[in-house]
SEDREN-815465 format. One line per field, with one value per atom (N, C-alpha, C): residue in one letter; residue number from 1; atom name; z, y, x. Coordinates in Angstrom, 1 decimal. Example, Ala and Ser with C-alpha at 12.3 -4.5 7.8 and 13.67 -1.06 7.14 Angstrom:
residues 2
residu: [A/A/A/S/S/S]
num: [1/1/1/2/2/2]
atome: [N/CA/C/N/CA/C]
zz: [7.8/7.8/7.8/7.1/7.1/7.9]
yy: [-5.7/-4.5/-3.3/-2.2/-1.1/0.0]
xx: [13.2/12.3/13.2/12.8/13.7/12.9]
***
This chain:
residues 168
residu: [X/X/X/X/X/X/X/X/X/X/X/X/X/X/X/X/X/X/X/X/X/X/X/X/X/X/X/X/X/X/X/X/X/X/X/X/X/X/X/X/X/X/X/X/X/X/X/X/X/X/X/X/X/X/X/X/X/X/X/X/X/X/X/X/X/X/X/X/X/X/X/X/X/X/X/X/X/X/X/X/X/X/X/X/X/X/X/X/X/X/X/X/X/X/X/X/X/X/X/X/X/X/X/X/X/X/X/X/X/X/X/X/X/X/X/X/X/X/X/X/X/X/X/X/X/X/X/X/X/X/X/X/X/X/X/X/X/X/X/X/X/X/X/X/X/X/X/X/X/X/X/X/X/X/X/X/X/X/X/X/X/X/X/X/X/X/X/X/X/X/X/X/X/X/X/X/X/X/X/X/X/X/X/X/X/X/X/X/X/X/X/X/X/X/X/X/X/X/X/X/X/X/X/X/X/X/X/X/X/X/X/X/X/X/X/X/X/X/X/X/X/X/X/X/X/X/X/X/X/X/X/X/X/X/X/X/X/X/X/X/X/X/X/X/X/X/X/X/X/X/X/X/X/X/X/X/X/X/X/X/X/X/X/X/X/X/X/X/X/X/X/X/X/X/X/X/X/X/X/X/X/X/X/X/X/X/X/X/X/X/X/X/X/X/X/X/X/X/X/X/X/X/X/X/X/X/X/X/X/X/X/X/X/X/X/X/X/X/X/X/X/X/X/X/X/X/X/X/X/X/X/X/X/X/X/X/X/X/X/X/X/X/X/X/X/X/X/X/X/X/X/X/X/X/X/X/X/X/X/X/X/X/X/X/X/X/X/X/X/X/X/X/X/X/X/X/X/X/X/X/X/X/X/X/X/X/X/X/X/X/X/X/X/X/X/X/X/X/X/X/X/X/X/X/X/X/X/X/X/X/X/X/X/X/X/X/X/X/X/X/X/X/X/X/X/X/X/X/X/X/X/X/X/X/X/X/X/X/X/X/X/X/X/X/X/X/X/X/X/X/X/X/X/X/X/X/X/X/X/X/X/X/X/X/X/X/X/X/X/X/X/X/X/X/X/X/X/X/X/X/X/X/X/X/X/X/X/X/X/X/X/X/X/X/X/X/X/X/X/X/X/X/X/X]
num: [1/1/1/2/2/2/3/3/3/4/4/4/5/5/5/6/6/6/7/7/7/8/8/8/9/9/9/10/10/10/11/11/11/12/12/12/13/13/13/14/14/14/15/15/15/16/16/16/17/17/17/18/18/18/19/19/19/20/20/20/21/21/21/22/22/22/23/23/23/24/24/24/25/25/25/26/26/26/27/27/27/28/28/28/29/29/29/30/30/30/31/31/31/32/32/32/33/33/33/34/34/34/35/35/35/36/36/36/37/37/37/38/38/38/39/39/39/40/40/40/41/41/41/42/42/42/43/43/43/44/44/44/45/45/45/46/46/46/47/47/47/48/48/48/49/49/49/50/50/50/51/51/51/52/52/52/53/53/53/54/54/54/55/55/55/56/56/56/57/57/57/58/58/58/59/59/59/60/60/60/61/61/61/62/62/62/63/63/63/64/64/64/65/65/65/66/66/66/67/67/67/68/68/68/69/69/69/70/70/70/71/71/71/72/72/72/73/73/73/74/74/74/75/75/75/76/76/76/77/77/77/78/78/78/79/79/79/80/80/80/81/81/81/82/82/82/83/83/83/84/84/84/85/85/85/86/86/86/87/87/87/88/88/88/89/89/89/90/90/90/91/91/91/92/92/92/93/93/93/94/94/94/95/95/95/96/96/96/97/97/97/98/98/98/99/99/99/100/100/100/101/101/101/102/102/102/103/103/103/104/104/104/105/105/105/106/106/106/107/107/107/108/108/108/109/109/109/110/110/110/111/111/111/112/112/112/113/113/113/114/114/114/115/115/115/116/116/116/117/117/117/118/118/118/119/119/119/120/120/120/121/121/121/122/122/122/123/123/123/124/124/124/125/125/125/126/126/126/127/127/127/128/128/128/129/129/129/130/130/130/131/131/131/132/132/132/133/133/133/134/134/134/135/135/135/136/136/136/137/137/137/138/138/138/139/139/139/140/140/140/141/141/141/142/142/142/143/143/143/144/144/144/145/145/145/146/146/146/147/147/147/148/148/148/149/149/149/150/150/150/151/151/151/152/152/152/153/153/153/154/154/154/155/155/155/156/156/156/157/157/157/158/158/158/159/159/159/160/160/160/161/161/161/162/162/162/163/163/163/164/164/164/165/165/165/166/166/166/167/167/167/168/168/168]
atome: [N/CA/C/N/CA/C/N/CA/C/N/CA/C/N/CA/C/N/CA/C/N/CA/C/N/CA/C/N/CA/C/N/CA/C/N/CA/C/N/CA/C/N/CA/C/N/CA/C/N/CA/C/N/CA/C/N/CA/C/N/CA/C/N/CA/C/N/CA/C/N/CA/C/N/CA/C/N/CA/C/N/CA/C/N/CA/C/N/CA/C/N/CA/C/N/CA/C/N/CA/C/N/CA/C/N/CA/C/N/CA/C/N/CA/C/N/CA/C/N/CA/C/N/CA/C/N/CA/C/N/CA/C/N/CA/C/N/CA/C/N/CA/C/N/CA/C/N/CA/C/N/CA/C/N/CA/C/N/CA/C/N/CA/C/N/CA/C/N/CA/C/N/CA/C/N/CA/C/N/CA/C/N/CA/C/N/CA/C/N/CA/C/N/CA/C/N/CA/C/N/CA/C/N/CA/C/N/CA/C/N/CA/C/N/CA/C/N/CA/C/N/CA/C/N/CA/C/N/CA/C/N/CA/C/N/CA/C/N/CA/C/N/CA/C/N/CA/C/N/CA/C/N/CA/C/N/CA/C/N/CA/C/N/CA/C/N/CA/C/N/CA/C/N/CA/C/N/CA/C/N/CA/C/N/CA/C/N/CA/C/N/CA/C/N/CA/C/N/CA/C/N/CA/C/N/CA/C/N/CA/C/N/CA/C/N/CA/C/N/CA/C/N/CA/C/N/CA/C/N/CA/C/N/CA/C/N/CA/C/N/CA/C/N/CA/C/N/CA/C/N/CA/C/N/CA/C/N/CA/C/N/CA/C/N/CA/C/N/CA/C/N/CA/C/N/CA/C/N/CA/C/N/CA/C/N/CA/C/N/CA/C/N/CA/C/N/CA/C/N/CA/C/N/CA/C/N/CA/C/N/CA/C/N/CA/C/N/CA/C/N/CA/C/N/CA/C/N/CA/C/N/CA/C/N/CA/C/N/CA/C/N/CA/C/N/CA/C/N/CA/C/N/CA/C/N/CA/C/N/CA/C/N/CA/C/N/CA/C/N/CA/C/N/CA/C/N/CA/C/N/CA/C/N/CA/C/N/CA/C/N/CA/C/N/CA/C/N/CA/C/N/CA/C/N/CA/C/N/CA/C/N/CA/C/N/CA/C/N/CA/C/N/CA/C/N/CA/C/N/CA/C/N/CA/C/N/CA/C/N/CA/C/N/CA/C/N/CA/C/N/CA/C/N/CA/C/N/CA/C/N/CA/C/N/CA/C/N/CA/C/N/CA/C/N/CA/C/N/CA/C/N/CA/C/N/CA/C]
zz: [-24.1/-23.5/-24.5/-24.4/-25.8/-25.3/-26.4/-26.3/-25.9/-25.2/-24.3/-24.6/-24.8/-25.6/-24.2/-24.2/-22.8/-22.8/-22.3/-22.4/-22.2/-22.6/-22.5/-20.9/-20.3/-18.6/-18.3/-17.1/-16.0/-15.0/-14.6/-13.9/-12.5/-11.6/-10.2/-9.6/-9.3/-9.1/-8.0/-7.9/-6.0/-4.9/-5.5/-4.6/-4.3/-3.4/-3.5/-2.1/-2.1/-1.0/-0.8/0.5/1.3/1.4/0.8/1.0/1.5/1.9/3.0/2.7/3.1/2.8/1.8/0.6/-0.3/-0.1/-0.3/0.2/-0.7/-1.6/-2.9/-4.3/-5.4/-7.0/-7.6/-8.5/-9.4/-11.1/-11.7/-13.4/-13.8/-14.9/-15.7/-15.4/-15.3/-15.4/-16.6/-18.0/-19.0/-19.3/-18.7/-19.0/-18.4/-19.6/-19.4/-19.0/-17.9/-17.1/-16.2/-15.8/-15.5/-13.6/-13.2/-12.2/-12.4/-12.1/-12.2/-10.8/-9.7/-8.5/-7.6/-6.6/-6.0/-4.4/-3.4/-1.8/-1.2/-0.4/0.7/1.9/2.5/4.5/4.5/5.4/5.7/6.7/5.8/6.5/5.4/4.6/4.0/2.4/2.3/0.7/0.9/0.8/0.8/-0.5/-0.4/-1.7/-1.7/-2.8/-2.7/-4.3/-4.4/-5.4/-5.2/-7.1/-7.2/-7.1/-6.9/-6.6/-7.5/-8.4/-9.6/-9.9/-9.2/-8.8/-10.2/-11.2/-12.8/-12.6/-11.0/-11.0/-9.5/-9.5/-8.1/-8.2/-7.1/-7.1/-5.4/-5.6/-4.8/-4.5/-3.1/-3.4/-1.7/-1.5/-0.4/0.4/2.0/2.5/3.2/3.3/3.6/2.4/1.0/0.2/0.4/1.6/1.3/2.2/1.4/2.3/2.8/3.3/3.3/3.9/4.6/4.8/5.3/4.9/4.6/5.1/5.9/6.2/4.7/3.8/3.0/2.6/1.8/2.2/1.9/1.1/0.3/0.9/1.8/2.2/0.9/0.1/-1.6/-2.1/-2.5/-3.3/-2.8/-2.0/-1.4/-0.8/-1.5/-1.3/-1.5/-2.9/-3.6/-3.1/-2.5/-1.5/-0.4/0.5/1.7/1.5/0.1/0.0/-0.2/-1.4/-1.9/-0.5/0.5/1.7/2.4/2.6/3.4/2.3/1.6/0.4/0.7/0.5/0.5/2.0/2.5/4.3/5.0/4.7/5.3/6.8/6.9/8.2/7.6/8.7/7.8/8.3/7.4/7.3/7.6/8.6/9.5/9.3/8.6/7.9/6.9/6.3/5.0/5.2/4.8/4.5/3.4/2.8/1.2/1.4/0.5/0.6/-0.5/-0.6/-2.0/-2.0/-2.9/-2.9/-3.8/-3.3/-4.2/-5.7/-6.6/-7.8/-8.6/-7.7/-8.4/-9.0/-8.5/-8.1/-8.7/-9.7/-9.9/-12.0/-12.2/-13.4/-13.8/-14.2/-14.1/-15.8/-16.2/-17.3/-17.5/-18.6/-18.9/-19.1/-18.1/-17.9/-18.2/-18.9/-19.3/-18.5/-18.1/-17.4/-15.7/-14.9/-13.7/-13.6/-12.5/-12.3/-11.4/-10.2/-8.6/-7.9/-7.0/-5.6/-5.0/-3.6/-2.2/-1.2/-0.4/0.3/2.1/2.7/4.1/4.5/5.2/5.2/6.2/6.7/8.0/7.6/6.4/5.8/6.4/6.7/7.1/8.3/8.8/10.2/11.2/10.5/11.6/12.1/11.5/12.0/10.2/10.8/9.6/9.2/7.8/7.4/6.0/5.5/4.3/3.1/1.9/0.7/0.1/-1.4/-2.2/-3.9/-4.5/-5.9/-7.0/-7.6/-9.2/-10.3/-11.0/-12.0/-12.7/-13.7/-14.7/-15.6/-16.1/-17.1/-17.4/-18.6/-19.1/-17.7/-17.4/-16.5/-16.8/-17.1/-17.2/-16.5/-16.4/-15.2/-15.3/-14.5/-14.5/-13.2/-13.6/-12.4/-12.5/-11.1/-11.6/-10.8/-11.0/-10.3/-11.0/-12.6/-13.0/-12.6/-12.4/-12.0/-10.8/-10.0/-8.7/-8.5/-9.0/-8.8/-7.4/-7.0/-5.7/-5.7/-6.8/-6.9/-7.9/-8.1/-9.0/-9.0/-10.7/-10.9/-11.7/-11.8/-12.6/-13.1/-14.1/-14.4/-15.0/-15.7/-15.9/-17.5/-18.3/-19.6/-20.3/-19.7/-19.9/-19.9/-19.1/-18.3/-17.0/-16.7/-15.5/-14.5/-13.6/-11.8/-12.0/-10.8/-10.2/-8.7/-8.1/-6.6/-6.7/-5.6/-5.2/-3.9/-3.4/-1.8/-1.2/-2.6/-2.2/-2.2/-2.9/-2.4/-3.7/-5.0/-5.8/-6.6/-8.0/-8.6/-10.5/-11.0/-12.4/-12.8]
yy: [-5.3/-4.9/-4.7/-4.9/-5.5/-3.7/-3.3/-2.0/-1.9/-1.0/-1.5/0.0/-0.2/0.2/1.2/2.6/3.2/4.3/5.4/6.3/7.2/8.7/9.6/10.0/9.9/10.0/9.4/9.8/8.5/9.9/9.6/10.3/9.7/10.3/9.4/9.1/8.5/7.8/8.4/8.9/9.7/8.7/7.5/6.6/5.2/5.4/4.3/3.7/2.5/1.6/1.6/2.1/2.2/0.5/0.6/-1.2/-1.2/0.5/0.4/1.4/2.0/2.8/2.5/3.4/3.0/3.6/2.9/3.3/3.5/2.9/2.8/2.5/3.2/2.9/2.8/2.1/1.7/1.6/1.9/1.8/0.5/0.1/-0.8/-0.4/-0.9/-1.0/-0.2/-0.8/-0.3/1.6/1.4/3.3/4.1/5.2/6.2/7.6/7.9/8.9/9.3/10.8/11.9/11.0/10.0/9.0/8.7/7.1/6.1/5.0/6.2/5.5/6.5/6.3/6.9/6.4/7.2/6.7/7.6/7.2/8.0/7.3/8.3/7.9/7.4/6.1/5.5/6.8/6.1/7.3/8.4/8.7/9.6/9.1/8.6/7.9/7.3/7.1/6.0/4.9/3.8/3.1/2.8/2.8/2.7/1.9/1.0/0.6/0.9/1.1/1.3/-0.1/-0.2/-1.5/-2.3/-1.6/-2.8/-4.0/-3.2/-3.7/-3.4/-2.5/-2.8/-1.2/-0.5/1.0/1.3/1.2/1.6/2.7/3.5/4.9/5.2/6.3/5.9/8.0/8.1/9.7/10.0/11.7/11.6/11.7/11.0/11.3/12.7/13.8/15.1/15.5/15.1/15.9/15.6/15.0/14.2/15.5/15.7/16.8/16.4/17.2/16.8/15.8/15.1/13.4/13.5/12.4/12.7/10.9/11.0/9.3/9.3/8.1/8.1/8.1/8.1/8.9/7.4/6.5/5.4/4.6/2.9/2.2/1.2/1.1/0.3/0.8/2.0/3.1/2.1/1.8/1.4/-0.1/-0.7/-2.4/-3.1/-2.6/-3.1/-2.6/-1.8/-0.8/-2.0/-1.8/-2.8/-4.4/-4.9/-5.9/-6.1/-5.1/-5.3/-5.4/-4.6/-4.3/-5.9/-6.3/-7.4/-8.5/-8.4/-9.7/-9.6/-7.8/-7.6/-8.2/-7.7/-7.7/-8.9/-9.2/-10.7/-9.9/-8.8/-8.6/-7.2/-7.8/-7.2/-5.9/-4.6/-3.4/-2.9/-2.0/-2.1/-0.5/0.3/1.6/2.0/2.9/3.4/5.3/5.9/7.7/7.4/8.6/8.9/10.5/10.7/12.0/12.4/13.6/14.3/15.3/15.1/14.9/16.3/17.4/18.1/18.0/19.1/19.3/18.8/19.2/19.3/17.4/17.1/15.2/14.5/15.1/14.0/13.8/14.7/14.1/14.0/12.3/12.1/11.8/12.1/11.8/10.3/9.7/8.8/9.2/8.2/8.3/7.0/6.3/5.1/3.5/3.0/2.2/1.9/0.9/0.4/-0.6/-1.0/-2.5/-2.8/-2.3/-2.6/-1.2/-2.2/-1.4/-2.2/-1.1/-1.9/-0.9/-1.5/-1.0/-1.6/-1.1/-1.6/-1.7/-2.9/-3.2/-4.5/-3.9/-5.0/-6.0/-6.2/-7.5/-9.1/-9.5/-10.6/-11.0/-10.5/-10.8/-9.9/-8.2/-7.4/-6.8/-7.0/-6.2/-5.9/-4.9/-3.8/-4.4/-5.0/-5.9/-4.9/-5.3/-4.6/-5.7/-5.4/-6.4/-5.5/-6.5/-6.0/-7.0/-6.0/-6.6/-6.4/-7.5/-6.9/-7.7/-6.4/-6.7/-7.5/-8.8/-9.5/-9.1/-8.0/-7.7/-6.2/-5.4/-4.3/-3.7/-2.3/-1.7/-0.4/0.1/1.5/2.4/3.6/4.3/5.6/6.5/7.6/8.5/10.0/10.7/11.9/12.7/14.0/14.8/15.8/17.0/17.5/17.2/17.2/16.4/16.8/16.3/15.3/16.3/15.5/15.1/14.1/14.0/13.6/13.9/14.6/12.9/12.5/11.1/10.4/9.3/7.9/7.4/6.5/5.8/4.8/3.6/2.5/1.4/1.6/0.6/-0.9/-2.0/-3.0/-2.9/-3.5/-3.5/-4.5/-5.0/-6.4/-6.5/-5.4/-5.2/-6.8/-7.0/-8.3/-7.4/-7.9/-7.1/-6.8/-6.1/-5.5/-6.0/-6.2/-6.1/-7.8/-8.5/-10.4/-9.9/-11.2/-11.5/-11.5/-12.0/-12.0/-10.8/-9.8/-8.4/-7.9/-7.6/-6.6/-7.8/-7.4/-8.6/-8.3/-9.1/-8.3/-8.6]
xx: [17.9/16.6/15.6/14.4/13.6/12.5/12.3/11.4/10.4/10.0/8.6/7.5/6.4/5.7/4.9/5.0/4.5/3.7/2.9/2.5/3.2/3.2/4.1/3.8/2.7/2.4/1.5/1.8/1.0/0.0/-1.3/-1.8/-1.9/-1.2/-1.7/-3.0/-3.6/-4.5/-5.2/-6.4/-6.7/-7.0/-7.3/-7.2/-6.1/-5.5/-4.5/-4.6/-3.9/-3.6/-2.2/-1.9/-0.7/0.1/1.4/1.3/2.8/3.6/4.9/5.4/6.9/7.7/8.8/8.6/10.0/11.6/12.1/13.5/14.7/14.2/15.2/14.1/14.8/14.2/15.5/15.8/17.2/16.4/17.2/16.5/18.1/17.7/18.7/20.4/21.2/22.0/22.6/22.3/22.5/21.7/21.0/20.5/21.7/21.9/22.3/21.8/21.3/21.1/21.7/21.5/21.8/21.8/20.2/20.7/19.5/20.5/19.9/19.4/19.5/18.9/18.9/17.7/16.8/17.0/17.6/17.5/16.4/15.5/14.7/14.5/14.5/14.5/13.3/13.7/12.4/11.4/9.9/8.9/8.8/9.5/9.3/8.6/8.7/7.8/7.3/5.8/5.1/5.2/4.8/4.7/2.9/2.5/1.1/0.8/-0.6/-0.9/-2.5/-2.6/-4.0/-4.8/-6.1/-7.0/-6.4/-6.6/-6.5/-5.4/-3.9/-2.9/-2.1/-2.3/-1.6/-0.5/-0.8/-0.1/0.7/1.6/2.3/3.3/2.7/3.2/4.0/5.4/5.9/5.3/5.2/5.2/5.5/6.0/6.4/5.0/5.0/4.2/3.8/4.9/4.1/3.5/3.6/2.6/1.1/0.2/-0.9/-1.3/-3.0/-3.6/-4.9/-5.6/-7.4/-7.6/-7.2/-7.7/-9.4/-10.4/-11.5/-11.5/-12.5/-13.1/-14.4/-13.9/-14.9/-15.9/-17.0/-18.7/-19.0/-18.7/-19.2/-18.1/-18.8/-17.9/-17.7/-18.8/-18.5/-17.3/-17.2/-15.9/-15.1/-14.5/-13.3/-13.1/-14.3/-14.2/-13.0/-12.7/-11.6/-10.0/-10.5/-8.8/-8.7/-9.3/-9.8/-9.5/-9.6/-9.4/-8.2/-7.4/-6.1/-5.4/-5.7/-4.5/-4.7/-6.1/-5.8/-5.0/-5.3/-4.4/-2.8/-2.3/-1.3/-0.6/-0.8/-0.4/-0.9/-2.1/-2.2/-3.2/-3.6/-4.3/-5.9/-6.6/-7.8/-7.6/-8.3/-8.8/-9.8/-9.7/-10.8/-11.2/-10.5/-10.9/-9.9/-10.5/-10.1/-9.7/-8.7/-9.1/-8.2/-9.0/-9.2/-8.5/-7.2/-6.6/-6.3/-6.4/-5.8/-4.4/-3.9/-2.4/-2.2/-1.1/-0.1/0.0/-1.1/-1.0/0.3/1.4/2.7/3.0/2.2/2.1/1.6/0.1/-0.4/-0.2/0.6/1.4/2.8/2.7/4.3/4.2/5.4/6.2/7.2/6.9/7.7/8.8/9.9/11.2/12.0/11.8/12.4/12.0/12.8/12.2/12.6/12.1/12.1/13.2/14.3/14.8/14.4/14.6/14.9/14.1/13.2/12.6/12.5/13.6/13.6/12.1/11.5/10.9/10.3/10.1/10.1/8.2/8.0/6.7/6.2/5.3/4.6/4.2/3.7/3.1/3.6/2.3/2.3/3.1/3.9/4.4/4.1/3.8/3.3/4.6/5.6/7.0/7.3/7.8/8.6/9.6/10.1/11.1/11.7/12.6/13.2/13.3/12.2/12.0/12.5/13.3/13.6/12.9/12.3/11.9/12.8/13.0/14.3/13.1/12.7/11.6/12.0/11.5/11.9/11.2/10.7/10.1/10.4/10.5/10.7/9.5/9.7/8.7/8.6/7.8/7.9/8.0/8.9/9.0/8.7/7.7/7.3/7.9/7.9/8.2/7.9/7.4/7.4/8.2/8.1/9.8/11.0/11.1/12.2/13.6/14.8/15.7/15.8/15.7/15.0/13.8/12.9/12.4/11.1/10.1/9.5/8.5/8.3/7.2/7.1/7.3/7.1/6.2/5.9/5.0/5.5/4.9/5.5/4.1/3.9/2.6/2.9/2.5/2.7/2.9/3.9/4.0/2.9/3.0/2.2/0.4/0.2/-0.9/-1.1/-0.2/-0.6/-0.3/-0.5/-0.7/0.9/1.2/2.3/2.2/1.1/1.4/0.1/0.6/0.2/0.1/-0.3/-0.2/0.9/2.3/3.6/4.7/4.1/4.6/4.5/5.5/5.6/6.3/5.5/5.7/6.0/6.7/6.6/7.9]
***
């Protein structure tokens, strides 16, 4: 596994695009940790990417507070757009939430292999995808042991998230 050059944390982003529920995270095979894979009940984690598509963060959905209909429909052109790309169906509003202190800094934890996650895209029914990254990925978390929310950015800097789901 070739060394991959990372930041010591990742800040979560206040603005993300909802793009399904995560269900599973897996790290390498070869890592030696304490664990090296992650189950959650569907509905309880969201998976989300920032516009830009270079940051995907997995966090539970009761941590989300405040939901606020956005002041600026520009602010969120680029949200609006990622979801129709992602999913294949237009966006027809946006809320903008802010999230559990405990949440929005994660620490570098080694790397990414495998996320399974569940999502309406493009057919409009809830299906179970699974991505196995082909590139080193960096893997962030915060909570300690148990970790409460993930993040994973691109090594490369090329997208993470396509039309075709989660990519990398």
């Amino acid at each position: 596994m070739r060394k991959v050059k990372a930041p010591k944390y990742l800040e979560l982003d206040p603005r993300l695009v909802y793009l399904g529920d995560c269900v599973q995270i897996r790290r390498p095979e070869a890592c030696k940790f304490h664990f090296n894979s992650w189950k959650f009940r569907e509905g309880s984690h969201g998976l989300f990417s920032t516009a830009d598509k270079k940051k995907i963060f997995v966090v539970p959905l009761n941590s989300f507070k405040n939901s606020v209909l956005p002041k600026s429909a520009r602010a969120i052109k680029k949200h609006k757009k990622l979801y129709e790309k992602w999913s294949g169906f237009k966006s027809d509003y946006a809320i903008e939430f802010s999230i559990e202190d405990r949440f929005t800094r994660m620490d570098f934890r080694g790397l990414i292999s495998v996320i399974q996650y569940v999502s309406d895209k493009w057919t409009g029914k809830r299906q179970l995808y699974q991505h196995d990254f082909e590139h080193a990925t960096p893997f962030f978390f915060a909570g300690g042991t148990h970790p409460a929310a993930f993040g994973a950015i691109s090594s490369s800097g090329a997208d993470l998230v396509s039309q075709h789901g989660i990519i990398g």
